[in-house]
DONUVEX-151967 format. One record per residue (C-alpha): residue number from 1; x, y, z. Coordinates in steps of 0.25 Angstrom, whole numbers, always signed. Layout:
DONUVEX-151967
- num / X / Y / Z
- NUM / X / Y / Z;
...
END
This chain:
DONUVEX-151967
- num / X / Y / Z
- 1 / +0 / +0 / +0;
- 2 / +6 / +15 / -4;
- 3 / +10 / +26 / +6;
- 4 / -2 / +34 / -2;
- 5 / -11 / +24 / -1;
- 6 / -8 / +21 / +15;
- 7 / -10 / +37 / +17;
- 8 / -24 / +37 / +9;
- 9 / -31 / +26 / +18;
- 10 / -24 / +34 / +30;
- 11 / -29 / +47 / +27;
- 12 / -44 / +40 / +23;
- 13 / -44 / +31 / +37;
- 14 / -42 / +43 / +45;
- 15 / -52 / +53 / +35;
- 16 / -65 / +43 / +35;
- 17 / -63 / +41 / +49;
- 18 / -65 / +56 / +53;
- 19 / -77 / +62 / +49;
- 20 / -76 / +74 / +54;
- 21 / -79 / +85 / +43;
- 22 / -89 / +86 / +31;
- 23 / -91 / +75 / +19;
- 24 / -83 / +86 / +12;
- 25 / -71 / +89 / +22;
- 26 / -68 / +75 / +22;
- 27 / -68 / +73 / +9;
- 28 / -59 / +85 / +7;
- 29 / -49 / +81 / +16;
- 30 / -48 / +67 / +12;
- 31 / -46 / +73 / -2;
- 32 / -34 / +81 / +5;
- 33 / -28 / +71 / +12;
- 34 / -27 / +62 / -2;
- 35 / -21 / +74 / -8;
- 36 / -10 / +75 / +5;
- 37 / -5 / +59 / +4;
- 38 / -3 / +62 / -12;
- 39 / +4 / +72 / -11;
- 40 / +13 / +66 / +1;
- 41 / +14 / +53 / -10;
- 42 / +18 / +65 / -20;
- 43 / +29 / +71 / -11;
- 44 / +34 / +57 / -7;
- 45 / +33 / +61 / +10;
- 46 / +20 / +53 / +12;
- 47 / +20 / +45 / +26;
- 48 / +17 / +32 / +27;
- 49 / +6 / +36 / +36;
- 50 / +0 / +50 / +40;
- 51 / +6 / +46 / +54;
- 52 / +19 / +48 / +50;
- 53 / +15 / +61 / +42;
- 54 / +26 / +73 / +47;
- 55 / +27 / +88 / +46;
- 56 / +38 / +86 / +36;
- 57 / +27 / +81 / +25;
- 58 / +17 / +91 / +28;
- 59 / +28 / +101 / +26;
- 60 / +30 / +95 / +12;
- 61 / +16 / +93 / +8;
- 62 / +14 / +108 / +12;
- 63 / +26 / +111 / +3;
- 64 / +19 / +104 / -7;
- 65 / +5 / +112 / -6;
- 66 / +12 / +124 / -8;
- 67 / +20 / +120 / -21;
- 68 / +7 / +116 / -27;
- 69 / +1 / +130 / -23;
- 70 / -8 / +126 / -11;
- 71 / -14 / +137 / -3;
- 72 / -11 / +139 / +11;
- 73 / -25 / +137 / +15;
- 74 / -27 / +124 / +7;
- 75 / -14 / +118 / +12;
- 76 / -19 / +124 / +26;
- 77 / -31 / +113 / +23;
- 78 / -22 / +102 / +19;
- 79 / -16 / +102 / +32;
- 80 / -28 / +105 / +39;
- 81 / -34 / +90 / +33;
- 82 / -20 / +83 / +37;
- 83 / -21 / +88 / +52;
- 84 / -36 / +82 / +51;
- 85 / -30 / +69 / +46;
- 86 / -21 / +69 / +59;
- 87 / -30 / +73 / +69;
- 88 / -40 / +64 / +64;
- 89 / -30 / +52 / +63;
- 90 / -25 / +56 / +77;
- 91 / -10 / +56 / +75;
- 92 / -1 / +66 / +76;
- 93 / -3 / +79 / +67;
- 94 / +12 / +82 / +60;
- 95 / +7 / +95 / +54;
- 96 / +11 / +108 / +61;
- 97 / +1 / +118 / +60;
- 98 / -2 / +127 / +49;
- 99 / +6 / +139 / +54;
- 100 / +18 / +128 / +56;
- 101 / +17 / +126 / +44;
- 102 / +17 / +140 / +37;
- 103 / +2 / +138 / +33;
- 104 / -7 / +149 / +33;
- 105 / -21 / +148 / +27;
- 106 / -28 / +164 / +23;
- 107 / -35 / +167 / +33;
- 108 / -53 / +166 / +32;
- 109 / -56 / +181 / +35;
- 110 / -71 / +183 / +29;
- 111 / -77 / +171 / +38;
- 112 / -68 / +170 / +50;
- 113 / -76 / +169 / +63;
- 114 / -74 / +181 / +69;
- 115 / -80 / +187 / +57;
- 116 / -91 / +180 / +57;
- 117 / -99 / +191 / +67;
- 118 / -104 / +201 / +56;
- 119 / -104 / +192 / +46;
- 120 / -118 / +189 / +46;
- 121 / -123 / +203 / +41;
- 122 / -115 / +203 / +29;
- 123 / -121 / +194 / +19;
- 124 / -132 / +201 / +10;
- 125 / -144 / +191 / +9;
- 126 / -152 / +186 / +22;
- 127 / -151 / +171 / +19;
- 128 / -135 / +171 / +18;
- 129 / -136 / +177 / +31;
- 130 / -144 / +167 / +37;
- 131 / -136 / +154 / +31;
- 132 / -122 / +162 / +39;
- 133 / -131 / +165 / +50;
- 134 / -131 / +151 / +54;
- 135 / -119 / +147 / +50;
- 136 / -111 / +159 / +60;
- 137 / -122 / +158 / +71;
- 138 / -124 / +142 / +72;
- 139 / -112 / +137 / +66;
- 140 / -120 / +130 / +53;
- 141 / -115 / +126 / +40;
- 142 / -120 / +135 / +29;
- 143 / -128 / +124 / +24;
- 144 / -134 / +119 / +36;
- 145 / -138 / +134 / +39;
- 146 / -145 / +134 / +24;
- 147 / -154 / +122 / +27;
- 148 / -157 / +123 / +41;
- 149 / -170 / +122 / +45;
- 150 / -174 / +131 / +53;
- 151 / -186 / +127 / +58;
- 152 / -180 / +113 / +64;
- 153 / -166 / +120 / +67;
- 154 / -170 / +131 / +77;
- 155 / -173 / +127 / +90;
- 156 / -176 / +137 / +102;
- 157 / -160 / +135 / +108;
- 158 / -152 / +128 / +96;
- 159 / -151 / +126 / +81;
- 160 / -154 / +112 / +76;
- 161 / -145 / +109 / +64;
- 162 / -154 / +94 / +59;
- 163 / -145 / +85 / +53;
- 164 / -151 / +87 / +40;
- 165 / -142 / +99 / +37;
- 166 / -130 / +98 / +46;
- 167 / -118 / +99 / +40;
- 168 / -114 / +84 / +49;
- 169 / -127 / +78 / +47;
- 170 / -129 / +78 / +62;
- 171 / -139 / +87 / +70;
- 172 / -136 / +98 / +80;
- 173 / -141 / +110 / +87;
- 174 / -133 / +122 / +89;
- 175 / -137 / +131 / +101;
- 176 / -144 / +145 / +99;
- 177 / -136 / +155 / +107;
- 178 / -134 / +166 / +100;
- 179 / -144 / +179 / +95;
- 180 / -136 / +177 / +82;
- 181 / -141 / +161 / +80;
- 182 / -154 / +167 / +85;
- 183 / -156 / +177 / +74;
- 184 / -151 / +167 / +63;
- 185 / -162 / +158 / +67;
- 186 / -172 / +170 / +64;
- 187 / -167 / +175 / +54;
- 188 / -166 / +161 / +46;
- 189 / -182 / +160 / +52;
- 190 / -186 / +174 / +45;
- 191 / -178 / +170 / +32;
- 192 / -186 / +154 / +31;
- 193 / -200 / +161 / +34;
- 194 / -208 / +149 / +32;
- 195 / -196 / +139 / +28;
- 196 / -186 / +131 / +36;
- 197 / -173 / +133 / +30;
- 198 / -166 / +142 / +19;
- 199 / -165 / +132 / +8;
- 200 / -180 / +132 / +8;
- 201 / -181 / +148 / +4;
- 202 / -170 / +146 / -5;
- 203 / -160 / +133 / -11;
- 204 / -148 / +130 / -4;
- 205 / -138 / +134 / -17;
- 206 / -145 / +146 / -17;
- 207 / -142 / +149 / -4;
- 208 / -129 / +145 / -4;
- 209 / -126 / +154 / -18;
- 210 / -133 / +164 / -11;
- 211 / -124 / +164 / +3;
- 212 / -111 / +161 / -5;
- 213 / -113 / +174 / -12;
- 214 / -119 / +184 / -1;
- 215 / -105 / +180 / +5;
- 216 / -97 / +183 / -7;
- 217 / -103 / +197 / -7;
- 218 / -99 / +199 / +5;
- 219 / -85 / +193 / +2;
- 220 / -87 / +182 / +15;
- 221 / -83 / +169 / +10;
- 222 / -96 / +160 / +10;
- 223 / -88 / +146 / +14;
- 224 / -84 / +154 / +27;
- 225 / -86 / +145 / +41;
- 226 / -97 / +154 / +46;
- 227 / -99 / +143 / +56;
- 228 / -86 / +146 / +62;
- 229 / -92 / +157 / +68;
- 230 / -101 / +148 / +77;
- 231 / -90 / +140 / +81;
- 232 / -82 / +151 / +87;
- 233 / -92 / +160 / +94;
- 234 / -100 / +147 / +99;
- 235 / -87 / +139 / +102;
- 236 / -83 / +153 / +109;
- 237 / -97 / +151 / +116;
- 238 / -94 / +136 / +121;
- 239 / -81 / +139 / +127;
- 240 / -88 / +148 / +138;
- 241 / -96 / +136 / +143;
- 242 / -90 / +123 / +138;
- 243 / -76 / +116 / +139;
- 244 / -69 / +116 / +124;
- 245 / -73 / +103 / +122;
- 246 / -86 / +103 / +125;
- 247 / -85 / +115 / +117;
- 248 / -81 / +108 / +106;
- 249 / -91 / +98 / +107;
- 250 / -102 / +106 / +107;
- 251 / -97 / +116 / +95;
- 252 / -95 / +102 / +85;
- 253 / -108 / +98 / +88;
- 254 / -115 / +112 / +86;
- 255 / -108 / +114 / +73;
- 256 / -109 / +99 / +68;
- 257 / -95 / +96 / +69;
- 258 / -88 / +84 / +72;
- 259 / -74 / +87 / +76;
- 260 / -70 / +102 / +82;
- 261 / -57 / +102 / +72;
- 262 / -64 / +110 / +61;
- 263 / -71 / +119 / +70;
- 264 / -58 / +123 / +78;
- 265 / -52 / +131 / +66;
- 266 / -66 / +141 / +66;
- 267 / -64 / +145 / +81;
END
């Protein structure tokens, strides 16, 4: 059996085995990880196994990136998937950080968290304002905020997100705490008159059109993490009453999430 061929059922063992992310992200860094072991093969400095991988070869690999004209933030990714892979496969991680390693993704200014608060006035149409509404102020996936159902989501003290629509296919209820939840809860109710969710009033491409451009305009990027800004002001909350880790606990399960990693780099 080839080296190659030892590294893929490796890397696939340790990737099927952890779930954690979307159908989507664990496809992609499956794909990357594929990508890695060739080009190690190519360079000739792949290990016999990822447990015997060294800083030496991620140097190199990085090297490599470079020469064939990678940017910063995608290599930043790359070695974002192979500490995933080490965590995950619980040995020990060789890669020094990204600051170690002279790596410095551009900054995110437009949707950065702590410019999230007046962010909610500056799209032009009602219903874009309502889709971000629920995203800044309950921490829901765009498309979970387009096909909720209001009528069986609001409850008197939490918002019931049904299975149906959540972005985990698993149901759960985040709290209502705030005067801002409160008005995006009545404000969706006045937009939905006599309807239960937006995609009846208008079709879900049309909405999604309609937000991606009302964003543009106002030069906000429209695949921004607006549900960052729930995890850092609520997680800010938790803090005050909780432990971290049942901190922890409670901010994966009101966000869906299986696994805290992804939501430490939004706080």
């Amino acid at each position: 059996m080839s080296r190659k061929s030892d590294l893929l059922k490796e890397s696939d063992r340790v990737l099927n085995f952890h779930r954690t992310g979307s159908p989507v992200t664990r496809h992609w860094r499956k794909m990357v990880m594929v990508k890695i072991i060739n080009q190690l093969i190519c360079l000739k400095i792949a290990p016999p196994s990822f447990k015997h991988f060294e800083a030496s070869q991620v140097q190199a690999l990085i090297q490599f990136w470079k020469k064939r004209g990678l940017s910063e933030s995608t290599i930043a990714k790359h070695l974002g998937v192979l500490r995933f892979f080490f965590r995950t496969a619980s040995v020990p991680n060789p890669l020094p950080s990204n600051q170690e390693l002279k790596i410095f993704s551009p900054r995110k200014t437009a949707t950065q968290a702590n410019s999230f608060e007046d962010l909610i006035q500056k799209p032009e149409h009602r219903f874009t304002r309502s889709i971000l509404a629920f995203q800044l102020y309950f921490g829901l996936s765009k498309t979970e905020s387009m096909r909720l159902n209001l009528n069986i989501a609001a409850q008197n003290h939490f918002l019931f997100i049904d299975r149906s629509i959540a972005h985990n296919r698993k149901d759960r209820a985040i709290p209502l705490l705030t005067a801002e939840q409160v008005a995006a809860i009545e404000i969706r109710r006045s937009l939905l008159t006599d309807k239960n969710r937006l995609i009846e009033l208008c079709p879900e491409g049309d909405l999604r059109a309609l937000f991606k451009a009302d964003l543009l305009i106002q030069k906000l990027d429209p695949n921004g993490n607006f549900r960052a800004h729930y995890a850092k002001t609520r997680w800010q909350s938790l803090l005050q009453t909780s432990p971290e880790s049942e901190a922890w606990k409670t901010l994966q399960a009101e966000m869906g999430m299986s696994s805290k990693y992804p939501l430490e780099s939004w706080l």
